[in-house]
C-alpha positions in Angstrom: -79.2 31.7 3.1 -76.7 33.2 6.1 -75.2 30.9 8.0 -72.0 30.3 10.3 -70.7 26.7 11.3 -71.4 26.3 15.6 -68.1 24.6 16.9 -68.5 23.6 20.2 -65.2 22.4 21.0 -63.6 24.2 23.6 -66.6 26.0 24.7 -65.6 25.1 28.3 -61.7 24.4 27.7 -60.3 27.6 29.7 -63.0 27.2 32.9 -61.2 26.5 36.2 -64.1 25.2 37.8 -67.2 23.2 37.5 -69.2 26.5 38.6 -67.6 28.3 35.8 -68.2 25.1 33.6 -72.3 25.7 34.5 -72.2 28.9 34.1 -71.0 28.7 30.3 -73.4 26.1 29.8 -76.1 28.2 31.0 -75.1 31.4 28.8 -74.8 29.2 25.6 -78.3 28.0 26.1 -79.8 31.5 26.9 -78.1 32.7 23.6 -79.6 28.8 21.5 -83.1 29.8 23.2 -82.9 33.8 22.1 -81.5 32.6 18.6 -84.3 30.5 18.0 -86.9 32.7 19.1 -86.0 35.0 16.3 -86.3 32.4 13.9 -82.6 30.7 13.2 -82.3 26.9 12.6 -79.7 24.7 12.9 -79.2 22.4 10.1 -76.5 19.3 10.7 -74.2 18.8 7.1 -71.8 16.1 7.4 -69.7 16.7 10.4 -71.2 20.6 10.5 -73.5 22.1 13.0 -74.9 25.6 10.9 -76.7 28.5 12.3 -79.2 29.7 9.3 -81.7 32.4 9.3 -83.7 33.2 6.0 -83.7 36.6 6.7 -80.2 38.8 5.9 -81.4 41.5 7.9 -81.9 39.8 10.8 -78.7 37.9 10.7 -76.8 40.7 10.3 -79.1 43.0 13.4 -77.2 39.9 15.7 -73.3 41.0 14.4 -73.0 37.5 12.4 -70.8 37.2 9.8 -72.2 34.8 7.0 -70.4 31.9 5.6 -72.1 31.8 2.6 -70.0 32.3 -0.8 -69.9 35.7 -1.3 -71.2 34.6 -4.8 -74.7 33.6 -3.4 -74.8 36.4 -1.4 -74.3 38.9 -4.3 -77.1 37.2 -6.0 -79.8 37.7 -2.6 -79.2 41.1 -2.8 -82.0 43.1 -5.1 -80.9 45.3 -8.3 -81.8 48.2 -5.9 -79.6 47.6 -2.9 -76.4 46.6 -5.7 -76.7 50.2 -7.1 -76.8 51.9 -4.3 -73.9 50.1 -2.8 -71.7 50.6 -6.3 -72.9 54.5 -6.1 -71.7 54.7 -2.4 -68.7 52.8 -2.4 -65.1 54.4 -3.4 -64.9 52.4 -6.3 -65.3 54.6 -9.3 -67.9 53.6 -12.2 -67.0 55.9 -14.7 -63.8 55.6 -17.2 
């Protein structure tokens, strides 16, 4: 599954105001609200706040970049979408 840890820390660290301090509150929690409206989840690990979404496709559509061990992600990918990757990519096949 994609995911990227959520840090919060410093989320408000370079406002010079309390205004400014609202007003990044405010966009964060638009953004939480939009995120979960297309189906991510956060999921708490240990001292971890993840973003998940089941759906590659999706995560990708919002510019995120998963965390996941590019092993697992290898193996979510279909026979289909490996070829045509290895068959469009500079690396040669042939010897």
């Amino acid at each position: 599954m994609n995911f990227f840890t959520w840090k919060d820390n410093g989320l408000t660290s370079d406002c010079s105001s309390l205004d400014a301090m609202a007003s990044r509150f405010e966009e964060t929690a638009n953004l939480m609200k939009k995120l979960s409206k297309k189906g991510f989840k956060l999921k708490k690990t240990q001292n971890n706040q993840l973003i998940l979404h089941p759906d590659p496709e999706v995560f990708d559509q919002w510019g995120f970049i998963s965390e996941e061990v590019p092993f697992k992600q290898l193996c979510l990918m279909s026979d289909e979408e490996l070829l045509f990757k290895l068959e469009n990519s500079s690396v040669s096949t042939d010897k």
